[in-house]
DRENVEXLUM-349889 format. One record per residue (C-alpha): residue number from 1; residue in three letters; x, y, z. Coordinates in Angstrom, 1 decimal, m for minus. Layout:
REM residues N
REC   nr  rest       X       Y       Z
REC  NUM   ALA       X       Y       Z
...
//
This chain:
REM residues 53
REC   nr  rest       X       Y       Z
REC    1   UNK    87.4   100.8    97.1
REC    2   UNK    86.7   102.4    93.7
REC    3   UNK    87.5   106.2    92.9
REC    4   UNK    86.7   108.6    95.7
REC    5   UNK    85.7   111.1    92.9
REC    6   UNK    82.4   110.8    91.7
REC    7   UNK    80.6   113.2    88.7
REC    8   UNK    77.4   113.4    88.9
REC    9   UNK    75.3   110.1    87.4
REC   10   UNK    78.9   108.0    87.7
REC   11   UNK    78.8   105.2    90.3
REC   12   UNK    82.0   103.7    92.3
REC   13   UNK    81.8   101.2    95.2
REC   14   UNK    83.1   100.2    98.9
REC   15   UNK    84.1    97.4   100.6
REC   16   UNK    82.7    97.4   104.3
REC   17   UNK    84.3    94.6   106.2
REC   18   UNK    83.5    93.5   110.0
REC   19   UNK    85.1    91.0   112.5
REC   20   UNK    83.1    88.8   115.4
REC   21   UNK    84.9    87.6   118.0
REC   22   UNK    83.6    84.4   120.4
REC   23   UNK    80.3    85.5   121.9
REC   24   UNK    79.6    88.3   119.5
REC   25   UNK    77.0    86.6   117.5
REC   26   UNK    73.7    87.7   116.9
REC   27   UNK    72.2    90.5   115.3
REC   28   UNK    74.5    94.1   114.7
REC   29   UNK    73.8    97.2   113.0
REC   30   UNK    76.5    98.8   111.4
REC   31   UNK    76.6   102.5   110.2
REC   32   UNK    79.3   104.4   107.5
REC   33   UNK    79.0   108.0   107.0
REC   34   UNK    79.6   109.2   103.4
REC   35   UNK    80.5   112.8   103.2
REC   36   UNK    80.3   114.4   100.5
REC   37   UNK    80.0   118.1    98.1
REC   38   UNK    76.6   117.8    97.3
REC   39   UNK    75.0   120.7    98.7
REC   40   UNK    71.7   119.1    99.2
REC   41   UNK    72.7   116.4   100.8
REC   42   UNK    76.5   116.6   102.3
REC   43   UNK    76.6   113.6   104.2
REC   44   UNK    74.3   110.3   103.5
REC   45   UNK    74.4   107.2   106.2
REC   46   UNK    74.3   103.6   104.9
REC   47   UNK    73.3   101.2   107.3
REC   48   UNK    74.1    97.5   107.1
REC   49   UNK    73.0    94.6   109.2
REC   50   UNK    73.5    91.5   109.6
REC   51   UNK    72.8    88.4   112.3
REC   52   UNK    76.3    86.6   113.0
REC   53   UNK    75.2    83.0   113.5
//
């Protein structure tokens, strides 16, 4: 993961990482809450989906 502290117009990044076990193929949607100061918007969801094969 990159800083945790981010000014405004900066960028950082995460690493989101998942494990299938036997019969968990198929299609999954995960979801990671970001909390964060901004008044406007204090938490933002990013969504990520993938089809295990």
């Amino acid at each position: 993961m990159g800083s945790t502290i981010i000014a405004p117009g900066e960028e950082t990044f995460i690493i989101v990482r998942s494990k299938m076990t036997l019969g968990m193929g198929g299609p999954h949607e995960f979801h990671v809450l970001l909390v964060t100061d901004d008044p406007v918007a204090p938490e933002q969801t990013l969504v990520f989906k993938a089809d295990f094969q």
